[in-house]
C-alpha positions as CSV (number, residue, x, y, z in Angstrom):
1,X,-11.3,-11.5,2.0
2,X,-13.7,-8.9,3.8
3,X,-12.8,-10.8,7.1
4,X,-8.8,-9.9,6.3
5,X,-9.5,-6.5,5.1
6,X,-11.4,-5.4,8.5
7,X,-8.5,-6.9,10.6
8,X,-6.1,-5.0,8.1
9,X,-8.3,-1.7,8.5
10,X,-8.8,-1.9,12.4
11,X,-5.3,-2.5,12.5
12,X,-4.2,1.0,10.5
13,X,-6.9,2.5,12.8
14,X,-5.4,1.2,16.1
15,X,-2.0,2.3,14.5
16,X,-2.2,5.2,13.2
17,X,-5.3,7.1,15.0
18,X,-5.8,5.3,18.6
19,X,-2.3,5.4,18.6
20,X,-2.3,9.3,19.7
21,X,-3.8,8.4,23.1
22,X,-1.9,9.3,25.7
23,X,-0.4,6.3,28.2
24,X,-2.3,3.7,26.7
25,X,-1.1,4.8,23.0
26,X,1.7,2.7,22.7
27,X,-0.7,-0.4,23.4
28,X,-2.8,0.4,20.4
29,X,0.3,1.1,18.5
30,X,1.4,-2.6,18.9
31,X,-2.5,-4.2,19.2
32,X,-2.7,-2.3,15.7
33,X,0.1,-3.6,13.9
34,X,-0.2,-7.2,14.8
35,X,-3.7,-7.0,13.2
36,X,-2.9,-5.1,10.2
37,X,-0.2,-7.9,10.0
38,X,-2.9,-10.5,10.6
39,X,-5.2,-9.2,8.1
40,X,-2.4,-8.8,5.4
41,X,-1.2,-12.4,6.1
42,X,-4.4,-13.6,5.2
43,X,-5.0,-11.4,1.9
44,X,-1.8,-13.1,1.1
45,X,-2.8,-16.2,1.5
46,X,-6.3,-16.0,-0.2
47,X,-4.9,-14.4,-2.9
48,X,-1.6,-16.7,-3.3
49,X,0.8,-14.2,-3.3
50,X,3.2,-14.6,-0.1
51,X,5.1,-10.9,-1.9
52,X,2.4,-8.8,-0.6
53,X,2.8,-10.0,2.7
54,X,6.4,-10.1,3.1
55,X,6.6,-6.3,1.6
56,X,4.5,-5.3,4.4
57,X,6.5,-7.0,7.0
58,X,10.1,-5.2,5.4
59,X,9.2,-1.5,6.7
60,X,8.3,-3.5,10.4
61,X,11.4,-5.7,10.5
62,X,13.8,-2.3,9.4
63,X,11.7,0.0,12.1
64,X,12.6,-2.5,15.0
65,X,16.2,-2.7,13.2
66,X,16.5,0.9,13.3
67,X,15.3,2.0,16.7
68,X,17.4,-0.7,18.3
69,X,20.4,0.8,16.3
70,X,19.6,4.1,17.4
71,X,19.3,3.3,20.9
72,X,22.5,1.4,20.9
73,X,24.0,4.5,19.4
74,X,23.0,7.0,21.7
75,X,23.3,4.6,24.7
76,X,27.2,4.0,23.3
77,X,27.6,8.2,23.0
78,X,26.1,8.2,26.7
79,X,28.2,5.7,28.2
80,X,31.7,7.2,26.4
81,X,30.6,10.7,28.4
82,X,30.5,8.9,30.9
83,X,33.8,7.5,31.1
84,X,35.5,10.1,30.0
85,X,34.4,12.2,32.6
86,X,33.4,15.3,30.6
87,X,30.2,16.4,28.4
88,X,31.5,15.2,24.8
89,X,29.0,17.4,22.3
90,X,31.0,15.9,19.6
91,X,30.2,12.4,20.2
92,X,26.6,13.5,20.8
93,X,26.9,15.4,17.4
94,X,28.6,12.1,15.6
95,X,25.8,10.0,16.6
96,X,23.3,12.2,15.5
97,X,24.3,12.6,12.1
98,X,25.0,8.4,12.2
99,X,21.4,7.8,13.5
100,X,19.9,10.0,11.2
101,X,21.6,8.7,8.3
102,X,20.7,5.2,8.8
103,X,17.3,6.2,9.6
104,X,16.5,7.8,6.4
105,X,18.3,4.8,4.4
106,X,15.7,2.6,6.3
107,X,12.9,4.5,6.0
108,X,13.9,5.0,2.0
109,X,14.2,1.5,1.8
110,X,10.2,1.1,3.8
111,X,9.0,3.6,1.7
112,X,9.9,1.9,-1.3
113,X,8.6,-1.8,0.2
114,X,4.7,0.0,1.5
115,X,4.7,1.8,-2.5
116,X,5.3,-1.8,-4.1
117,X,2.8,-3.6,-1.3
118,X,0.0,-0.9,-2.4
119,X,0.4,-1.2,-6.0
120,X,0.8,-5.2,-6.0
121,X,-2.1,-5.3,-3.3
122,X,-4.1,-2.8,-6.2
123,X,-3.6,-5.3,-8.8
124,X,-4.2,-8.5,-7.1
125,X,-7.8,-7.5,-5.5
126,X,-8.5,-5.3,-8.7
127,X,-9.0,-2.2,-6.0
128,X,-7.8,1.4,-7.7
129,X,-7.8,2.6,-4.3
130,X,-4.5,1.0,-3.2
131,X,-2.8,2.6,-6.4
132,X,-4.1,5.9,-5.0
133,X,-2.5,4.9,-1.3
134,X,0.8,4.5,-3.7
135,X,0.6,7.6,-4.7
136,X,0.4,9.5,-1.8
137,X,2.9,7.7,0.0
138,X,5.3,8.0,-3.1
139,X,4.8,12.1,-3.4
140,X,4.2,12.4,0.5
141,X,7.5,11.3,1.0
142,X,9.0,13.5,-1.9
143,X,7.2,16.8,-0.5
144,X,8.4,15.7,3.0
145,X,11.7,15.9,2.0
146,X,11.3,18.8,0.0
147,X,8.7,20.8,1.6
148,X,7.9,19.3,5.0
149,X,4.4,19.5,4.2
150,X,4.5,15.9,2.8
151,X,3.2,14.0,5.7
152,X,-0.3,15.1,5.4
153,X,-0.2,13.2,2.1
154,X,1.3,10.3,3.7
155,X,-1.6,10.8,6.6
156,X,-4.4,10.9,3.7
157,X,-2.6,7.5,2.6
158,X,-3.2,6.0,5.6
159,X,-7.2,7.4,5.6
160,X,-7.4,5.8,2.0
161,X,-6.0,2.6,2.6
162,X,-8.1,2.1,5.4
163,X,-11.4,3.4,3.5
164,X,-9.4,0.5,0.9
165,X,-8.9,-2.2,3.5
166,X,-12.7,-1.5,5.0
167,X,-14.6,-1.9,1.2
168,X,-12.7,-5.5,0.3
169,X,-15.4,-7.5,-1.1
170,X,-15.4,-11.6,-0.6
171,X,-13.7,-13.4,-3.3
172,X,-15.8,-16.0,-5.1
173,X,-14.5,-19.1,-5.6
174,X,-13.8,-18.4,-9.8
175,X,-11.5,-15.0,-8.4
């Protein structure tokens, strides 16, 4: 278990921190999530329950669903200006209120996946701290919406989970 919760914490690290580098950031970005994914695969496994892993890999699966929808949209907006010969601000303004719509329903949807992982990952390792990481994600994302302020809650969350994913303890074989 301490083997899968290193690979899960390096993983947020390389996500969300290394990630910031400039030209080399994206690589991290990626290197990052396929260990967190790693790591949470095998908490999964060692601790029989396939859920946590699957409602980890929801938010990944709808963030490559949503930035290729996205892209198709504003490639779609490009190509009708295009064509039609002229600069069409209401196509561009169309898409943008499209692609931000569907972003938010998919990041709602993610949201909701990442508060159920934390609190089901909480209760299956008997670790408070993932309930905590629950919590700030939950009321980052409220103030975010209300205030704006809300993603330095959701940037604590990430600091906690990984201070979460860093402490896991072996399981002995009665666990």
């Amino acid at each position: 278990m301490k083997q899968a919760g290193l690979l899960a914490g390096v993983g947020l690290l390389c996500s969300y921190l290394l990630s910031m580098i400039p030209g080399a950031g994206w690589v991290f970005s990626l290197v990052g999530l396929v260990l967190f994914l790693v790591g949470v695969h095998k908490i999964s496994q060692l601790t029989n329950q396939r859920e946590i892993f699957n409602l980890f890999l929801l938010p990944v699966i709808l963030g490559f669903v949503g930035i290729t929808i996205a892209s198709i949209m504003v490639i779609g907006a490009v190509m009708r200006t295009m064509m039609t010969g002229g600069f069409g601000i209401a196509s561009f303004g169309v898409t943008t209120i499209l692609v931000m719509v569907v972003s938010v329903v998919l990041l709602i949807i993610s949201l909701i996946s990442y508060v159920k992982a934390y609190r089901l990952l909480a209760q299956v390792t008997n670790m408070n701290i993932f309930n905590t990481v629950a919590s700030l994600y939950k009321w980052g994302a409220i103030l975010l919406i209300v205030f704006g302020v809300g993603a330095i809650l959701m940037f604590a969350g990430v600091i906690v989970a990984m201070v979460g994913f860093f402490s896991m303890e072996e399981r002995s074989a009665s666990q």
